[in-house]
C-alpha positions as CSV (number, residue, x, y, z in Angstrom):
1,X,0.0,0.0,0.0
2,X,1.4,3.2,-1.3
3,X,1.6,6.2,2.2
4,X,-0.4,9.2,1.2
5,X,1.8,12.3,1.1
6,X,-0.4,14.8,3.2
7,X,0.8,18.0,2.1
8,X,0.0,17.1,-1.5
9,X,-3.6,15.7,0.0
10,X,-4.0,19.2,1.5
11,X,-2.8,20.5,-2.3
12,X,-5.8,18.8,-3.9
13,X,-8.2,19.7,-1.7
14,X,-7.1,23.7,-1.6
15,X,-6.9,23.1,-5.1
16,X,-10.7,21.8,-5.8
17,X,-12.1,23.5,-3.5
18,X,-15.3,25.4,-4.6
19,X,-14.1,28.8,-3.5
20,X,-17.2,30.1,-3.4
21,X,-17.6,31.3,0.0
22,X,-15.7,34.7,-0.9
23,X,-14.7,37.6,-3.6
24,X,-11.6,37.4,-6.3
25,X,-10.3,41.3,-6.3
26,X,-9.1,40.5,-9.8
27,X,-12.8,39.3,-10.6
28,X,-14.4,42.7,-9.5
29,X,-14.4,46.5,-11.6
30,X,-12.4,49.4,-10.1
31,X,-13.6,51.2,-7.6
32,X,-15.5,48.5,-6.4
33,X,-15.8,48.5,-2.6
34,X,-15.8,45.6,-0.6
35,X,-17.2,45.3,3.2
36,X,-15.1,42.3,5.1
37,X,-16.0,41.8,8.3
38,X,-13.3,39.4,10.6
39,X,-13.7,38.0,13.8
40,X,-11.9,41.3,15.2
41,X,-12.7,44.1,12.8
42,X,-14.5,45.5,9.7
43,X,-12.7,46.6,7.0
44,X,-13.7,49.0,3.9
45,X,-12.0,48.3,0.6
46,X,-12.1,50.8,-2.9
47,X,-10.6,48.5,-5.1
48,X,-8.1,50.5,-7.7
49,X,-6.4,47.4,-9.5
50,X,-8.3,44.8,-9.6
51,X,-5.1,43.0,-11.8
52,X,-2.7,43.5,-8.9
53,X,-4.5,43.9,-5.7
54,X,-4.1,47.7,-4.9
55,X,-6.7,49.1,-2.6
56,X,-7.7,51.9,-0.5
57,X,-8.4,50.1,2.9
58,X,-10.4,51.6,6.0
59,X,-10.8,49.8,9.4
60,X,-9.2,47.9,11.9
61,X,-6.6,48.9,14.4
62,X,-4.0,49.5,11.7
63,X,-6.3,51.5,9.4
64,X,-8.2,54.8,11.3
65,X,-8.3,56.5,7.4
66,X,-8.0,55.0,4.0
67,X,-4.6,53.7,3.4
68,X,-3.1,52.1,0.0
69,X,-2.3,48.6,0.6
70,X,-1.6,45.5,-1.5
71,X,-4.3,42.2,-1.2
72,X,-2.3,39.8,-1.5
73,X,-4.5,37.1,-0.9
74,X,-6.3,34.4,2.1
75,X,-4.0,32.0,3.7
76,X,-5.0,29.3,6.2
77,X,-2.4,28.8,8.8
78,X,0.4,30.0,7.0
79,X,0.6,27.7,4.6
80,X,-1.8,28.1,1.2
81,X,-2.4,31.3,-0.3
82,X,-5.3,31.9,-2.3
83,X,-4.1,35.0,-4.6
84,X,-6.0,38.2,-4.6
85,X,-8.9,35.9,-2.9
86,X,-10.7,37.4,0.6
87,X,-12.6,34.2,1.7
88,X,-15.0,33.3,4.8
89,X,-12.5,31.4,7.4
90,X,-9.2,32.2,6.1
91,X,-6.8,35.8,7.5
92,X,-6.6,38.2,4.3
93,X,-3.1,38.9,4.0
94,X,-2.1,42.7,3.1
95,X,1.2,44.4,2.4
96,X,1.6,47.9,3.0
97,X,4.8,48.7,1.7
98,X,6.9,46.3,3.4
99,X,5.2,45.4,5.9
100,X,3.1,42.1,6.2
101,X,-0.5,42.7,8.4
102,X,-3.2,39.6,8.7
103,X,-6.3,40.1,9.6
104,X,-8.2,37.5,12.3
105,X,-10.3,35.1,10.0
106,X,-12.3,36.1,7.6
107,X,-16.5,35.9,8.8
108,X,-17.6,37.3,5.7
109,X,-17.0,39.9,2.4
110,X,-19.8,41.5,0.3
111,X,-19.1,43.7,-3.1
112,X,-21.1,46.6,-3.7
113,X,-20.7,47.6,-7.3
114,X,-19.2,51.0,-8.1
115,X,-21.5,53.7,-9.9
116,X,-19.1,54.2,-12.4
117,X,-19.3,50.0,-13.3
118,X,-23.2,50.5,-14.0
C-alpha cells in the first residue's frame, strides 16, 4: 500500500475547493468596494487594481483613514495562499509597503458595485 503524502492531499483539496464562500479582487471592476467583516474588525476596501490587488483600505486597528495597501490574498495557517482571494475562514493577507498585516479570520466579504461600473 502506497503512504499518502499529506501535504500534496492538502494541495488537492485547496486546489478543488469550490471557493465560493468569498470575492476574487481580480474578478471585481475598479472602484468597487468591498465590506469584510473578521472576527476582530470591519474593514472598507475601494478597489483601484483589480489585476494586482491595490486598494484603499479603511478599518481595523492598523487602518483609522483610508490607506493604500496590496491584497495579496487568504491564507490558512500560514501555509496556502489563495491570490487576490478574501474568503469566509481564512486571515486576508495585506502588504503595506513592506510590511506584512493579517487580519483574524475572515467571517464574511460583500461587493457593492461601483456607480461608475453601472
Amino acid at each position: 500500500m502506497e503512504a499518502v503524502n499529506p501535504l500534496a492531499a492538502s494541495l488537492e483539496s485547496w486546489s478543488r475547493a469550490g471557493w465560493q464562500d468569498g470575492v476574487q479582487v481580480d474578478d471585481l471592476d475598479e472602484l468597487d468596494a468591498i465590506i469584510v467583516r473578521t472576527q476582530r474588525s470591519v474593514y472598507e476596501l475601494i478597489v483601484l487594481s483589480c489585476a494586482t490587488g491595490d486598494v484603499l483600505i479603511r478599518g481595523g486597528r492598523h487602518f483609522p483613514r483610508f490607506t493604500p495597501v496590496r491584497v495579496v490574498g487568504s491564507s490558512g495557517w500560514g501555509t496556502f495562499l489563495k491570490r487576490l482571494g478574501i474568503y469566509r475562514g481564512l486571515r486576508l493577507e495585506l502588504l503595506m509597503e513592506d510590511r506584512r498585516i493579517l487580519t483574524s479570520p475572515v467571517e464574511s466579504a460583500e461587493v457593492q458595485s461601483s456607480a461608475l461600473s453601472a
